[in-house]
C-alpha positions in Angstrom: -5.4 -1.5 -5.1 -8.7 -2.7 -4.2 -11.8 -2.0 -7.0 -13.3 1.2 -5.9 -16.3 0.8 -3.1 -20.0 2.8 -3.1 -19.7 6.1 -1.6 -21.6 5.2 1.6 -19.1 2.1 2.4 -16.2 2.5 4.3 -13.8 0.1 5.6 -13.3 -0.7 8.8 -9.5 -1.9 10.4 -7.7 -1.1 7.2 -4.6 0.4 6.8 -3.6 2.2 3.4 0.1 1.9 2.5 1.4 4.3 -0.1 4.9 3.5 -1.4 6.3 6.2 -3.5 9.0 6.4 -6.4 11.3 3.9 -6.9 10.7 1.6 -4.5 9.3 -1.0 -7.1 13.4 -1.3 -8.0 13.6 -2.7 -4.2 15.5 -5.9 -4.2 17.2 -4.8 -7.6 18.8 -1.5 -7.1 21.6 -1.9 -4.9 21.0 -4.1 -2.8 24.3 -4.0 -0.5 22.7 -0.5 0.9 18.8 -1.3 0.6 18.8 -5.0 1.0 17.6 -7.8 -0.9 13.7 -7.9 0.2 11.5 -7.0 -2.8 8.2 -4.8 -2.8 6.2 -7.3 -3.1 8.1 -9.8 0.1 7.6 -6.3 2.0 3.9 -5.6 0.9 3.4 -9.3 1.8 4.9 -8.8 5.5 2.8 -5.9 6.2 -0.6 -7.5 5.0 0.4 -10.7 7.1 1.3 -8.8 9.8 -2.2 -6.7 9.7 -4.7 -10.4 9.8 -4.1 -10.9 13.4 -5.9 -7.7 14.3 -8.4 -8.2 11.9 -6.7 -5.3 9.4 -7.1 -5.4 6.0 -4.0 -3.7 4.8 -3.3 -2.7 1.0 -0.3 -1.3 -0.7 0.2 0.4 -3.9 3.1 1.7 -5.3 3.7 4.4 -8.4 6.6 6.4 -9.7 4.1 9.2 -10.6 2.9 11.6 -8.5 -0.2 12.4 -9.5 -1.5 8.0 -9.0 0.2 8.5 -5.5 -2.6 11.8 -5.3 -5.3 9.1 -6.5 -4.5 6.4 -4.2 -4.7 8.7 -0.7 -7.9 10.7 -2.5 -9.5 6.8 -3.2 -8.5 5.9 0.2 -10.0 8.9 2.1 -13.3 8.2 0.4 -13.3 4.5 1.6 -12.1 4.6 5.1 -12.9 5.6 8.1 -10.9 8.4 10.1 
């Protein structure tokens, strides 16, 4: 996640992505049903995917509910819409 901006900065074109429990074990954890692509290859795909538009896109990732909390309340402060 990216270090914490001034309260009256906001980013513009990004894209927060949240990825809840156990999808760090992506790749890993049976892959014949979820596939072979790790977090990180995915995360990679979707911040590629974002440049073209001029999207900053970040990912983070927690088994814990209340960082997942953190991460949206972080993002809310920093974004736009």
């Amino acid at each position: 996640m990216p270090e914490p901006l001034n309260a009256n900065t906001a980013l513009p074109n990004c894209i927060w992505v949240v990825h809840g429990p156990n999808l760090n074990l992506l790749g890993s954890r049976e892959p014949h049903i979820y596939g072979h692509d790790t977090l990180e290859t995915i995360n990679k795909q979707l911040i590629a995917l974002g440049k073209p538009y001029g999207t900053q896109v970040y990912c983070t990732q927690s088994n814990h509910e209340g960082a997942l909390v953190d991460a949206v309340q972080s993002a809310i402060s920093q974004s736009k819409g």
